[in-house]
C-alpha positions in Angstrom: -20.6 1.7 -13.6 -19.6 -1.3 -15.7 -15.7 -1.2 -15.5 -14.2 -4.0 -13.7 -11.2 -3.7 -11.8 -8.7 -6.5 -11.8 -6.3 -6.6 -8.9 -3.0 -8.4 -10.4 0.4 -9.2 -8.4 3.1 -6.9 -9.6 4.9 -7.5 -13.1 7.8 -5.5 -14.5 5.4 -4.6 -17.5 3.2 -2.4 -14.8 6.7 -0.1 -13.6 5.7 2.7 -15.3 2.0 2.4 -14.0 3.0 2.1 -10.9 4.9 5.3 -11.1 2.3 7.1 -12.9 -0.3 6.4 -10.5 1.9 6.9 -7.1 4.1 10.1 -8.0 0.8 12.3 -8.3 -1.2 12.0 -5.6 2.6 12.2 -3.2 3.1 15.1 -5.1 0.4 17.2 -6.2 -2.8 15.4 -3.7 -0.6 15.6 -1.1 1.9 18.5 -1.3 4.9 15.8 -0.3 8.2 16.9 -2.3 9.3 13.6 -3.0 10.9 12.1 -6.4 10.6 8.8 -7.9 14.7 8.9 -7.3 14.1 9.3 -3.4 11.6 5.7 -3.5 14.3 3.3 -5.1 11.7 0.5 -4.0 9.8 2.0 -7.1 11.9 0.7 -9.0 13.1 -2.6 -7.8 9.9 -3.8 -6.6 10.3 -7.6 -7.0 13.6 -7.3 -4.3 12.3 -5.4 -2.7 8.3 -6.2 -1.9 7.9 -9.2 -3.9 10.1 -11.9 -1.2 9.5 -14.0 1.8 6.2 -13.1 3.0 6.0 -10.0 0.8 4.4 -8.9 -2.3 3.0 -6.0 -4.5 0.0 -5.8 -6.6 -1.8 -3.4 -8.7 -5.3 -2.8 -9.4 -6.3 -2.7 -13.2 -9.1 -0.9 -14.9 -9.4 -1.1 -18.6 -6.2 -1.6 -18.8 -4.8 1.3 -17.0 -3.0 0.7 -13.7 -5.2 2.9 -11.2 -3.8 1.0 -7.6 -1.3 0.1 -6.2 -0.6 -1.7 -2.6 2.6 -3.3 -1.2 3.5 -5.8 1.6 7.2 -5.7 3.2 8.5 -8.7 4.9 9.9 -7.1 8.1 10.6 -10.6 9.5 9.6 -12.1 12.9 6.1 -13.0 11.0 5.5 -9.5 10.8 4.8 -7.2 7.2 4.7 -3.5 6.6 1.5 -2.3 4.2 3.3 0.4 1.9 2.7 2.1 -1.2 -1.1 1.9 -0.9 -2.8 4.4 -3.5 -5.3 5.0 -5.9 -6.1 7.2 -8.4 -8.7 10.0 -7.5 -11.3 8.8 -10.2 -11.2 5.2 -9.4 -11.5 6.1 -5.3 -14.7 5.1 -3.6 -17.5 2.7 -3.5 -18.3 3.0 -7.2 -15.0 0.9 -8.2 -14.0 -0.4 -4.6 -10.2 -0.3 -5.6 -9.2 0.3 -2.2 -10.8 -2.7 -0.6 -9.8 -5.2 -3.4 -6.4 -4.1 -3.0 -6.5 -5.1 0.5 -8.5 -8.0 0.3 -5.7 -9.2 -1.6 -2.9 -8.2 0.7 -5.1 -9.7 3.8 -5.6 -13.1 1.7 -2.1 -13.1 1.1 -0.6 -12.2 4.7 -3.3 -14.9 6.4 -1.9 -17.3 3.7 1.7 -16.8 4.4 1.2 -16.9 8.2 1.7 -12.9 8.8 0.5 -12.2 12.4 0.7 -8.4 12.0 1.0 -5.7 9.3 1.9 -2.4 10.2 1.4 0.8 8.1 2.5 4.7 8.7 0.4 6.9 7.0 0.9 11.2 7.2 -1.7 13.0 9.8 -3.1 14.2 5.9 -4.5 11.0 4.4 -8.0 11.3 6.9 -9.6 9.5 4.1 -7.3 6.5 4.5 -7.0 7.1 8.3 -10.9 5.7 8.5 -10.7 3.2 5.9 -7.4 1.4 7.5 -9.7 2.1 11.0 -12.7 0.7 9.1 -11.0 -2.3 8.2 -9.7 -3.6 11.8 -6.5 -1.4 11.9 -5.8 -0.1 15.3 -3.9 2.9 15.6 -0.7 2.3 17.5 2.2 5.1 18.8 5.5 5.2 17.0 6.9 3.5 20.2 4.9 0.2 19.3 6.4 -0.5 16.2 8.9 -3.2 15.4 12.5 -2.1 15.1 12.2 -3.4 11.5 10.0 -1.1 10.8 11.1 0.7 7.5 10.0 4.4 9.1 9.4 6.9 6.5 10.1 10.8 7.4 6.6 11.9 6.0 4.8 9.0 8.8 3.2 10.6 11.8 0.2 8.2 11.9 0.8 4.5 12.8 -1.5 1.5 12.5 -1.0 -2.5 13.4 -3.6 -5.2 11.9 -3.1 -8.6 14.7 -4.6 -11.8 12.7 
């Protein structure tokens, strides 16, 4: 395949993409009753991913927004990985949108001196459980989280990256 995929940090001209790509796969992929109302950070990403050590990015493929990953500043040198999806067509080796994504968080978090990122994930995602695993993630119990954790009621599955 010939499409390149450009991974871009977040502008308020990709909202709607953002949306587009996320709400689907939470709610029909995934069976997870949840609203765009219910994720206000949907709609405020700048304050609410894109300050201190944080950002947001998207992944763009002829134009189309087809990925999306965020990284929370939790404080204490320390980031949350949220919001990490990507449309079914564009999942996979053939595009890679997964791993650029998250090249481009890594780069970022090594840059601004992040020492670990921390995700939660749902016991449902087993394609994401192996690449998070795949890509040095450890899996860690709820108890080893930081208390700034932002905990999310669908999480049952936690992981910690240590740079």
């Amino acid at each position: 395949m010939n499409h390149s995929v450009l991974i871009e940090r977040f502008s308020a001209a990709d909202q709607r993409g953002v949306i587009e790509v996320i709400l689907p796969i939470q709610n029909q992929e995934f069976g997870i009753p949840i609203s765009e109302q219910q994720q206000p950070d949907l709609h405020d990403i700048p304050q609410f991913y894109q300050r201190g050590t944080g950002d947001f990015w998207i992944a763009r493929c002829d134009g189309k927004v087809v990925g999306t990953l965020g990284l929370k500043d939790i404080g204490n040198a320390q980031a949350a990985l949220r919001k990490m999806f990507v449309s079914a067509p564009y999942r996979g080796r053939d595009y890679g949108v997964a791993a650029l994504l998250l090249k481009a968080l890594l780069q970022h978090a090594q840059a601004e001196k992040v020492k670990d990122v921390f995700l939660g994930t749902t016991d449902k995602f087993l394609a994401a459980h192996r690449f998070y695993e795949k890509n040095g993630f450890q899996e860690i119990p709820v108890s080893a989280l930081p208390e700034a954790f932002p905990l999310m009621a669908v999480d049952s599955k936690f992981y910690r990256l240590t740079f």
